[in-house]
N, C-alpha and C positions, 0 to 999 in steps of 0.2 A: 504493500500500500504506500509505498514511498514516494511521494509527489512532488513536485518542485512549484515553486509557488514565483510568480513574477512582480513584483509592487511597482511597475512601467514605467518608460523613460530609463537615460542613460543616471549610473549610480555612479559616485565614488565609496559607496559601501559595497562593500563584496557578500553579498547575503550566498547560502550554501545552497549547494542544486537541492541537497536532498535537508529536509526540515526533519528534525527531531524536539519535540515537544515536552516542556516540563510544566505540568502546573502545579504550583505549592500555593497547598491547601485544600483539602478535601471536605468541604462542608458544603453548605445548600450553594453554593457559587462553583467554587472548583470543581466538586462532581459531575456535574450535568457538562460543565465545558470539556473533563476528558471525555465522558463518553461521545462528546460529538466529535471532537478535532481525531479520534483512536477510527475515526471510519477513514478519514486519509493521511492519517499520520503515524508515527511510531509517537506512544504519549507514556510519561510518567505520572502518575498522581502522587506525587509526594507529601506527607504530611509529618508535623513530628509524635503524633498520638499514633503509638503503634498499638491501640486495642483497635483508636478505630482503619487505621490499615486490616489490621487481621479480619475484622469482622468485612471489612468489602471484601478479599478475598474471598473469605465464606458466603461472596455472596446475598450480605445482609448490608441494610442502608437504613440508620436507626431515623434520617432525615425524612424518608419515604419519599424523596424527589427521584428514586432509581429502582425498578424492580429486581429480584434476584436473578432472571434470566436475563435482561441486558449487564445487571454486572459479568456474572460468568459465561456470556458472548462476548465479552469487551476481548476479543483475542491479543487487539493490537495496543494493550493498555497494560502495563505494570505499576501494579501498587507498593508503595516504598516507604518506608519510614528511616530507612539508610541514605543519609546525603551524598554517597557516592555514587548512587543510582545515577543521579543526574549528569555526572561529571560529563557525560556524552550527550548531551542534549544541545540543543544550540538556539531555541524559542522558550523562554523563559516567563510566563504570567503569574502575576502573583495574583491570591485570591484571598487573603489571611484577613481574618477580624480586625475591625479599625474602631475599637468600643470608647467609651467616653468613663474618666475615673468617676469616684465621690466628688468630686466638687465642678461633675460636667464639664471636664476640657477632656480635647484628642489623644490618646492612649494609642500612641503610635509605636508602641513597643515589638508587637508582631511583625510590621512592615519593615520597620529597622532590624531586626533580625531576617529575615527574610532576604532582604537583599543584603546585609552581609553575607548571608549565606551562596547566594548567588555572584557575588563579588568574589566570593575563593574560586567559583570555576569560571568564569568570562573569561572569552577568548573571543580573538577579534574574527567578525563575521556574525557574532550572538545577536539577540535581538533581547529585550525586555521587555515586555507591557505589563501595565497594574493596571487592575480591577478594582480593589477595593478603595471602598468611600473616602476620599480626604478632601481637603479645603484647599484652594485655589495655591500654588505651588510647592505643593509638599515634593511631585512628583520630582522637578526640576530641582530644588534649593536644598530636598531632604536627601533622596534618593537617587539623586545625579552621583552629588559629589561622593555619598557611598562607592557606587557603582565606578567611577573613577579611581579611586584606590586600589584597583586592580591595574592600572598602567594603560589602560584602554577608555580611549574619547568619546564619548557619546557623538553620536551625528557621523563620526566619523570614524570609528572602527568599529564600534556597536550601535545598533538602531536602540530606539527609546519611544516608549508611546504609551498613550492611556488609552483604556474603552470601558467606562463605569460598567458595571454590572448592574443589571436590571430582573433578578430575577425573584419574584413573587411564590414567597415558598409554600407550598398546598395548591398553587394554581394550574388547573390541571389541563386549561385551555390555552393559555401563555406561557408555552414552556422556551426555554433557549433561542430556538430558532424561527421562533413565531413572534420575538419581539426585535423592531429595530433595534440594530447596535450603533450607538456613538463610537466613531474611534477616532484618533489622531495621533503625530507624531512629532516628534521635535521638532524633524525637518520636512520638507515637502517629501525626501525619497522617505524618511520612516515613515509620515501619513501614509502615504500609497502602499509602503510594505503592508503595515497592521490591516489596513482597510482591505485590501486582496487574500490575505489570512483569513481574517472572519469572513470573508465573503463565503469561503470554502461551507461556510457552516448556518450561516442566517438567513434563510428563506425570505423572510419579511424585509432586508435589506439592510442595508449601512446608512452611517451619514457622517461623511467626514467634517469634524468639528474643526475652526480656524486653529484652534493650536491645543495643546495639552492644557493650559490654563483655563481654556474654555469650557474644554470637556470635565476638568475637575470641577467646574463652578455650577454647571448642568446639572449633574449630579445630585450636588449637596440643593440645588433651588428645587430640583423636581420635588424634593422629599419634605422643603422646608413649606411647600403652598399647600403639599398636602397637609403638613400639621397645622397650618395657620386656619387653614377651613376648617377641620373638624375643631380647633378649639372655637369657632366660632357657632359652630352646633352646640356644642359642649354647653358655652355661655347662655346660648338657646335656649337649650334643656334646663337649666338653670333658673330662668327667668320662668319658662311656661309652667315649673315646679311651683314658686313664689306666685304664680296668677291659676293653681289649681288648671292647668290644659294639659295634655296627653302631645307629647312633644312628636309622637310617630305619625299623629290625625295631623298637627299643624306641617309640618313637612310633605304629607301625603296631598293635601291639600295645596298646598304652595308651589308642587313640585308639578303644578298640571302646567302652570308658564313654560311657555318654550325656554328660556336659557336660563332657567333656576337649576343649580346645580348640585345631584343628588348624592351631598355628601349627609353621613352622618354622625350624632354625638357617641363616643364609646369612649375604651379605653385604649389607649395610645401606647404601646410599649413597642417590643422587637427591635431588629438590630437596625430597622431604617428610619422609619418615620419617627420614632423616637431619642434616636442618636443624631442623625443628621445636621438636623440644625443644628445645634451646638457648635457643629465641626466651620457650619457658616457662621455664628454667634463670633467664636473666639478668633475667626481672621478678619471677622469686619469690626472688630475689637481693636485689633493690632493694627490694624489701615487708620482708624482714628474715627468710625463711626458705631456711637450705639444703636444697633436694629433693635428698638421699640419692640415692633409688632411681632416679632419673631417672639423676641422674649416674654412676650406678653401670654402667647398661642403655647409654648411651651412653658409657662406656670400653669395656665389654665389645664390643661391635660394633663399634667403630672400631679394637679389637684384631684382628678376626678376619683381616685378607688378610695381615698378619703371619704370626699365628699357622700358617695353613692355609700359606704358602712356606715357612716352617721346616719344619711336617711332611714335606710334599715333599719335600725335601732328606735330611731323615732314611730315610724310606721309601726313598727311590733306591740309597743307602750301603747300605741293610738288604739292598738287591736285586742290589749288587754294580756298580751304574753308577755312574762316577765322575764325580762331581757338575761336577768344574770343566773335565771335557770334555765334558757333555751337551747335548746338541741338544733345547732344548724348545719347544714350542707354547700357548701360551694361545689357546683357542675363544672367543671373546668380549670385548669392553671396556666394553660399556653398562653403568649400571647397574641395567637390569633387561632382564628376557628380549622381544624382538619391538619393542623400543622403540631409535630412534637418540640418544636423548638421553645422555650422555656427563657429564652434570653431577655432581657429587662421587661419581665411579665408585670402587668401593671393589678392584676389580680391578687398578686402576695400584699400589695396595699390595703385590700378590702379585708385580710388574711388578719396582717399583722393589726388595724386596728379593733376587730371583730374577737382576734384570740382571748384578749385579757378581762372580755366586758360578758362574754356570753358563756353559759353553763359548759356544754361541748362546742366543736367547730369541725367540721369534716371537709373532706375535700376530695372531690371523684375527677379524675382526668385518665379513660380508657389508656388514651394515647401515651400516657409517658409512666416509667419506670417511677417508684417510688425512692429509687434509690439515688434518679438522676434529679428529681426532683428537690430530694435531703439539701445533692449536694451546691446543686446552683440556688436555688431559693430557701433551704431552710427549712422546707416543711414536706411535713411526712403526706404520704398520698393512703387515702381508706379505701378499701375495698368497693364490692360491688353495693350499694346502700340498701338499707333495710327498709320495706313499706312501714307506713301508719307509724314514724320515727323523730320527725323533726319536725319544731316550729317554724322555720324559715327557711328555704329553698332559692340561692340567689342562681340563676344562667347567669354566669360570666361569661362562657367560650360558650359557643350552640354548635358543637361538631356536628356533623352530619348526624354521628351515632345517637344525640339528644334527639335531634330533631325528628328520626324515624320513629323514636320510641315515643315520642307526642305527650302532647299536654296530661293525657291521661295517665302514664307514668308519671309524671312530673308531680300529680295530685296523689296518686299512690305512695309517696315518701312520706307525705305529709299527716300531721295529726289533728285535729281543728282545738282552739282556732289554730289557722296558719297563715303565713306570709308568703307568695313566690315574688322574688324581684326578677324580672326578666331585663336585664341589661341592654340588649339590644333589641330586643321588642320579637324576637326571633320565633315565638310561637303564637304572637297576637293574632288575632283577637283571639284565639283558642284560649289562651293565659289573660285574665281580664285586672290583673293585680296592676298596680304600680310599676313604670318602666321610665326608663330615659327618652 
């Protein structure tokens, strides 16, 4: 399957006839990109978790963005947790987590290791691109001059370029190659390399961005307009609370206008819409402007699993269940619906301030291990839940697996009186309790 790939026009870079592909980092980003580039390339998945190396071997994708027969078809794909793997590769993406600390700045710890890592084997004719999310030149001013210390010049013995990643984890209709790819490159001949690369693989197209800086800033804006609208649902919700309205009937209603746009209030976690901005917050910080409205959209939403366990608690009292001997259940811990991923779940907020107020506290989420749960959020996961058991029943996450088993489950947990918060309105009008 060894293919030679052309990025057109004459070069002073010497790209290799025959491409060999590394991607580091095997999570909901780097997986999906080896299985696709391993249909015409020789590919590594590299990673430094070598359980979850072993377990794709086996076959298993605890992310569930890859079945176990496309892993064990991946013929032309090696999975690595050994940085020597790579040494023969000569296409190099990075795809590594770009998370946000305690005090919400850019946790660029991964990335700088990573191309360290890739800076012990560059050799001239290599190519680099990064995937993961950073803020307008990290690529160039963080990751250049790494990549330099190998004794090889960007532009001009090694190519360099960016193509954010855009992939939506659980979505089962925008997978990899059904979504346009942003790409770009230092120079006109890496734009052209990277963009003729991903062409191999993106059905839906390319779109070469004016420069790296541009493509890093796309990025972080796609993700930051999505926060800024749903915090504005969010406030919404808020308000139609305080004026006793059903926030799901005022949207339904409103959304009949042509250009109303059908966003909604929930909770706001995972590793994009809720990291993001930040990473735009803290370099238009450093430029010399405060973004207001950014900041403003991301207190609002990192308020909300607050806000929604207070209501709880008020609503139960209204209902005549006493709060500090109640038996409750939370459906869900991801931070989004059909997906295992767990990362800044905004659900452990309803979690931790529900623990210390209410009699018991439960917590059902099919999709993820109790043990992977422990260890990234702190809290233990309950089994399968008992009928005729619990005062209050909130839907946080409506996986599919809630939603088949219908409002009528949902009333079988419960004891009268009882409370269901449905969060996302996900069983309305079936569930007639109080929602966002």
């Amino acid at each position: 399957m060894n293919q030679t790939i052309n990025g057109g026009g004459a070069s002073s870079l010497q790209f290799p006839a025959q491409l060999r592909i590394c991607v580091v980092g095997m999570g909901y980003v780097g997986l999906p990109l080896a299985l696709a580039f391993q249909q015409h390339y020789p590919v590594v998945g590299f990673d430094i978790n070598a359980q979850r190396i072993e377990e794709l071997r086996a076959g298993i994708d605890l992310t569930r963005e890859a079945t176990s027969a496309e892993l064990q078809s991946a013929n032309n794909l090696l999975f690595s947790a050994a940085a020597e793997d790579i040494a023969q590769c000569n296409v190099y993406i990075v795809t590594v987590p770009t998370p946000i600390d305690l005090s919400h700045q850019p946790d660029l710890g991964a990335i700088i290791s990573a191309t360290e890592l890739i800076a012990g084997y560059l050799q001239a004719g290599d190519t680099v691109i990064y995937e993961s999310t950073v803020y307008p030149g990290v690529t160039q001013e963080l990751c250049q001059p790494l990549l330099e210390q190998s004794g090889h010049k960007a532009g001009k013995d090694f190519a360099l370029g960016y193509s954010p990643e855009r992939i939506n984890p659980a979505d089962k209709d925008r997978k990899l190659k059904n979504i346009m790819k942003i790409t770009s490159g230092l120079t006109h001949e890496c734009a052209e390399f990277v963009d003729a690369l991903y062409s191999k693989i993106i059905v839906a197209g390319t779109f070469k961005a004016a420069s790296i800086r541009t493509a890093e800033m796309a990025k972080v804006v796609e993700n930051a307009q999505r926060d800024v609208n749903i915090a504005l649902m969010n406030e919404l919700a808020i308000i139609c609370d305080h004026m006793d309205l059903r926030t799901y009937e005022v949207l339904e209603a409103a959304g009949t206008k042509w250009n109303f746009l059908p966003f909604k209030p929930g909770l706001v976690g995972g590793h994009c819409i809720g990291v993001d901005p930040y990473y735009l917050i803290h370099k238009s910080q450093r430029v010399g402007h405060h973004p207001d409205l950014i900041i403003s959209g991301r207190r609002i939403n990192n308020s909300m699993g607050t806000y929604i366990a207070r209501k709880v608690t008020r609503m139960m009292t209204q209902r005549d269940i006493e709060v500090t001997k109640a038996n409750v259940l939370i459906l869900g811990i991801t931070f989004k619906e059909n997906c295992p991923d767990l990362r800044n779940s905004k659900v452990v907020d309803i979690h931790r301030y529900l623990v210390s107020m209410v009699g018991t506290i439960d917590v059902y989420d099919p999709l993820v291990r109790s043990a992977d749960s422990e260890h990234e959020l702190g809290v233990s996961l309950a089994g399968e839940p008992p009928q005729n058991h619990y005062d209050c029943v909130i839907m946080a996450v409506p996986h599919d697996e809630f939603l088949q088993r219908g409002a009528d489950w949902v009333r079988s947990l419960c004891r009268q009186p009882c409370l269901v918060y449905d969060i996302k309105s996900a069983l309305v009008p079936a569930l007639v309790d109080k929602t966002l």
